[in-house]
N, C-alpha and C positions, 0 to 999 in steps of 0.2 A: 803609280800608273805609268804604262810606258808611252813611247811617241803616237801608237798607233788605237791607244784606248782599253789596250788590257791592262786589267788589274789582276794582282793575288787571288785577288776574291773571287774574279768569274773563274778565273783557271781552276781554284779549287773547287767551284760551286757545279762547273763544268765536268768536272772527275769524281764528284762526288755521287753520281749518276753512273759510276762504272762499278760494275761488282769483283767482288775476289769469286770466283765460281765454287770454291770449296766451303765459306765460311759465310757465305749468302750476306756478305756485309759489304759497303761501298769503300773503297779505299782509304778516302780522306776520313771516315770514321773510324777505321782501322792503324788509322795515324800510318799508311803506307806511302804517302805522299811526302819527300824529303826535297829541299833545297833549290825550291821554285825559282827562277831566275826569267827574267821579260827584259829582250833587249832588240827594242823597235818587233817588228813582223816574226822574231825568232825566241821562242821558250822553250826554255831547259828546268828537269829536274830527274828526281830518282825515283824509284818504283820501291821500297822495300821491301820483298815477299818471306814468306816467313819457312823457305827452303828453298836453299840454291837449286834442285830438285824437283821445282814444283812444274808437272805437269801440261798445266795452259797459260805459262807463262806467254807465248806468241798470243792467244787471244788475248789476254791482261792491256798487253805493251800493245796490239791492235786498235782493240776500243779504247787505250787513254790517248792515242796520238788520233782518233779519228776524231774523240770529242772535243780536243782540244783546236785541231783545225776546224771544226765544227764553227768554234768563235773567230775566226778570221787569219788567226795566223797561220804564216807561209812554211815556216821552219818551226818542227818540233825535234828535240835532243832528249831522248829517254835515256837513264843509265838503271837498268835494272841488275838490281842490288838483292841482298836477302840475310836477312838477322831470326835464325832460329830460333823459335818461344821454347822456356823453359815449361816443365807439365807443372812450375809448383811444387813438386813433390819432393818432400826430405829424403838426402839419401848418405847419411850422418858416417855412414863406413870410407866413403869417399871423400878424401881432401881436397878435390876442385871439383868444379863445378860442372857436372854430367846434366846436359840439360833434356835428355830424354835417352832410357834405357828399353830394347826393346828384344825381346824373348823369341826364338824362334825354335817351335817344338812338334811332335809329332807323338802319337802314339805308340807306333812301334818302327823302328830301325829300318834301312834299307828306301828310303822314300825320296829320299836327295834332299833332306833337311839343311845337311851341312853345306851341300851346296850353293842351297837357297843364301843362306847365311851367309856364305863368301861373295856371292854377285853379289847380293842386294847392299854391303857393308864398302865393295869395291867402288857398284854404280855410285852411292851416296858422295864418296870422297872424291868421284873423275868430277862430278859436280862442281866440286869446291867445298863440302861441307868435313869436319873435322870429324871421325867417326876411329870410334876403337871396336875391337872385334873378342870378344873373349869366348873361348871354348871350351863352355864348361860340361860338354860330354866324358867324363873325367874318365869310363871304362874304355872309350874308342876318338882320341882326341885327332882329328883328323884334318882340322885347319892348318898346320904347319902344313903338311902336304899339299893340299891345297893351293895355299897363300904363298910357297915358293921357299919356304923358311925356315930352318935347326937350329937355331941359337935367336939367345936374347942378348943384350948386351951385357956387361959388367954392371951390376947393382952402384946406385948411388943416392949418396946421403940415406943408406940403410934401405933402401926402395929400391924394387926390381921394377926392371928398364921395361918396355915390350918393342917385342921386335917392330918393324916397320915395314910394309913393301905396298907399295900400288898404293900411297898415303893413308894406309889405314894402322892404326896400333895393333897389334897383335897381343893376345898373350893369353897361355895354352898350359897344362900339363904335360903336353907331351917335350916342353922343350927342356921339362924338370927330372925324366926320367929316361933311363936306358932304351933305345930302341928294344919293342917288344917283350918288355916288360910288363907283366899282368899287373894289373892296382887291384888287390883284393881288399876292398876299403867297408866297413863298416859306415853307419851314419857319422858318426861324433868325428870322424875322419875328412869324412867328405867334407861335411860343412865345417869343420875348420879350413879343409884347402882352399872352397867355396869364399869363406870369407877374406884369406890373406889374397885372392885374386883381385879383390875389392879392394882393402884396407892399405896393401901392403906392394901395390905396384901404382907405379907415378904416369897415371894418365894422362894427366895433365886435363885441360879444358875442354871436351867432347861436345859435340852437337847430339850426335847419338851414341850410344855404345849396345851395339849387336850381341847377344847370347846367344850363344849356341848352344841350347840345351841336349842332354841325352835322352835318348827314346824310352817313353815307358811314362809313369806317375810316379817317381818312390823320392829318395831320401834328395838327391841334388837339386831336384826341381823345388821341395818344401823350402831346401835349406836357401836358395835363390831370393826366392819367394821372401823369406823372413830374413835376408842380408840387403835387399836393397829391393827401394818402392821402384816396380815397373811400370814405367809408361801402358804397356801395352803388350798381347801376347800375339804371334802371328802362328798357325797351323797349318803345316803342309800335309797332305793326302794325296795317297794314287787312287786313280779314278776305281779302283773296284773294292768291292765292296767288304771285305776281310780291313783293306786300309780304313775304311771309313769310321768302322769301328773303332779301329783303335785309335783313330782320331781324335775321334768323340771324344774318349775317355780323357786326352789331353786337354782338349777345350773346356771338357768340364770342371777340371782340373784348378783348368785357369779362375775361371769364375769360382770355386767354393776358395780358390785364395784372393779374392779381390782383385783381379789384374782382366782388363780391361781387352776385348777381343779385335783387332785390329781387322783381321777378317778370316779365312780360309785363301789357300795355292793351294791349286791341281798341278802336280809335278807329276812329269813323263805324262801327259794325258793324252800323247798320238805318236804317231810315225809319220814322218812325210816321207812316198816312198820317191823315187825318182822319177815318174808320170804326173804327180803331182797330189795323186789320192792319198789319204790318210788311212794309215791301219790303228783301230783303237784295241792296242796291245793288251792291255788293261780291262778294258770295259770304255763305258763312257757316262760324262755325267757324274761321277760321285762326289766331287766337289762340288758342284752347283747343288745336289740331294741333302750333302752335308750341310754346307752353309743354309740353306732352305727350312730344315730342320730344326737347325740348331737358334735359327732366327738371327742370325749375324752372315755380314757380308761375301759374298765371292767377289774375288781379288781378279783371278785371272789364270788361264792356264799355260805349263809351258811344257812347249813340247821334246819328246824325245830328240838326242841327238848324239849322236857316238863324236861329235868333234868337242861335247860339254866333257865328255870320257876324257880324251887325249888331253884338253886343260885342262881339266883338276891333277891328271897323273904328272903334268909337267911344270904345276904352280903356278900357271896362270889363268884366275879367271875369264869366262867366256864373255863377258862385256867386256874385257880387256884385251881379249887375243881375236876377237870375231864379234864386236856389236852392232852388226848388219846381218849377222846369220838369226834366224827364225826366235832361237830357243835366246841369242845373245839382246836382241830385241825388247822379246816378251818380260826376262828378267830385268831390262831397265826399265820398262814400264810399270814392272812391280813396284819398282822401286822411288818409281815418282807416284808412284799410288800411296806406296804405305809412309812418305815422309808426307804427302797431301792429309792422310788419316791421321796422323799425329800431331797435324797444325790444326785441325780439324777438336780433337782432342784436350791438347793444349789449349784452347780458345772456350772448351765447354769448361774446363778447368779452374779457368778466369772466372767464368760465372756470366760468360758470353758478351763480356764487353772488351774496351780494348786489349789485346793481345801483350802476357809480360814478356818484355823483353829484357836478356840477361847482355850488358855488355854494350 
């Protein structure tokens, strides 16, 4: 007990009383409560959230410093911290330890899937969180361009390297073939490539590792599917209704292989013109009809932007080159949403008690 009458015990009894908003649990039950310190009228400790990503961080770190002066102290020192849950799930192709792989797919081609895939893998890492990106679009591999990138490094200890840029891991087929080079791959093809992307390159220790799947249902997505357990699938759709379709087909997809629906993005779902009104290029609505339908989540929509055009064509991501523009915004929001649904995820995983943590 210190000079002024706090103890451990109200401070945690006092925080115990604050929730995580995503996992509807109080923190001190969630063992988020790290390295309480009382010295006279001033306490200190750490917050441990379970992604450096997460969302309502500022309300978290608000109500545990309001409860805590609540009991009288003058001086509160938060250090908010965050230790990624693993989903539990074997992923026996990989030699370290990937503690959540997540699928980003679409029905049919041309919808800004890949796009999706490079913010949301970039947002993750400006975080702090350790994220590899793999592009397993294997007919139209288009993350090197994207992510800034043409070479991998020199293979070591028999294990291909991946490239690196904007702290994310990279690694692609296209850094394994000739520019413009058709892959006319059969199955037994693919999912061998499929699996040495897994098995056969040195990831090293992942918070998440990003798929970027190819558009359609057929052999890459099966073979994904049956090389390594997915956290979660996430599906992009444009707002009109040809996209929605083929959306579906993806999402269903995900479910008749047991992988887990993170939610629906509406990508390009407007124009903002320069008066400020919105043209709905597209239609509107189809993501919100989809998800509705389908009975799983809408995420959020992001809007058209020719400045998202100019960085993908020059390698860098638009939360990277512009995260104050409209579309650079919306996609980090995504992206503290779907690392919030896979804490969320990982915790039902548990069997809804405390959260495993790896590390």
């Amino acid at each position: 007990m210190s000079d002024n009458g706090l103890s451990q015990e109200q401070i945690l009894a006092a925080l115990s009383k604050v929730q995580e908003p995503e996992l509807h649990r109080d923190l001190v039950s969630l063992n988020m409560i790290q390295d309480v310190v009382i010295n006279g009228d001033e306490v200190s400790f750490r917050i441990v959230l379970t992604t450096p990503a997460c969302p309502l961080v500022s309300r978290i770190e608000k109500e545990a410093r309001e409860a805590v002066l609540a009991l009288g102290a003058h001086i509160v020192n938060i250090k908010m911290d965050s230790n990624v849950p693993s989903d539990g799930r074997p992923r026996g192709l990989l030699s370290v330890p990937v503690r959540n792989a997540i699928a980003i797919a679409s029905g049919k081609g041309g919808v800004g899937k890949t796009t999706v895939a490079v913010n949301l893998a970039a947002a993750l890492a400006q975080s702090g969180a350790r994220v590899g990106l793999l592009d397993a679009d294997i007919y139209g591999p288009n993350v090197p361009t994207m992510m800034g990138v043409d070479h991998v490094p020199p293979p070591e200890d028999g294990k291909l390297v991946p490239a690196e840029r904007y702290g994310v891991k990279v690694m692609s087929i296209g850094f394994l073939v000739q520019p413009g080079q058709p892959l006319i791959w059969r199955g037994p093809m693919l999912h061998s490539a499929i699996r040495q992307f897994l098995s056969d390159v040195n990831w090293g220790e992942l918070d998440y590792l990003i798929v970027d799947l190819p558009p359609g249902t057929g052999d890459a997505q099966l073979s994904l599917a049956q090389s390594i357990s997915l956290s979660g699938g996430l599906i992009v759709t444009l707002p009109q209704k040809v996209s929605q379709e083929d959306a579906r087909r993806g999402l269903e997809m995900f479910r008749q292989l047991n992988v887990p629906i993170i939610g629906v993005v509406e990508n390009m779902s407007y124009l903002e013109l320069p008066d400020g009104r919105r043209m709905d290029v597209f239609g509107s609505g189809g993501g919100v009809e989809l998800a509705k339908k389908a009975g799983v989540d809408f995420l959020g929509a992001i809007p058209m932007d020719a400045a998202v055009r100019v960085s993908s064509d020059n390698g860098e991501p638009i939360v990277i080159t512009n995260p104050d523009s409209s579309s650079g915004r919306a996609l980090k929001t995504l992206a503290g949403i779907v690392a919030a649904r896979i804490s969320v995820m990982a915790y039902t995983q548990s069997g809804g008690v405390k959260i495993k943590m790896v590390g």
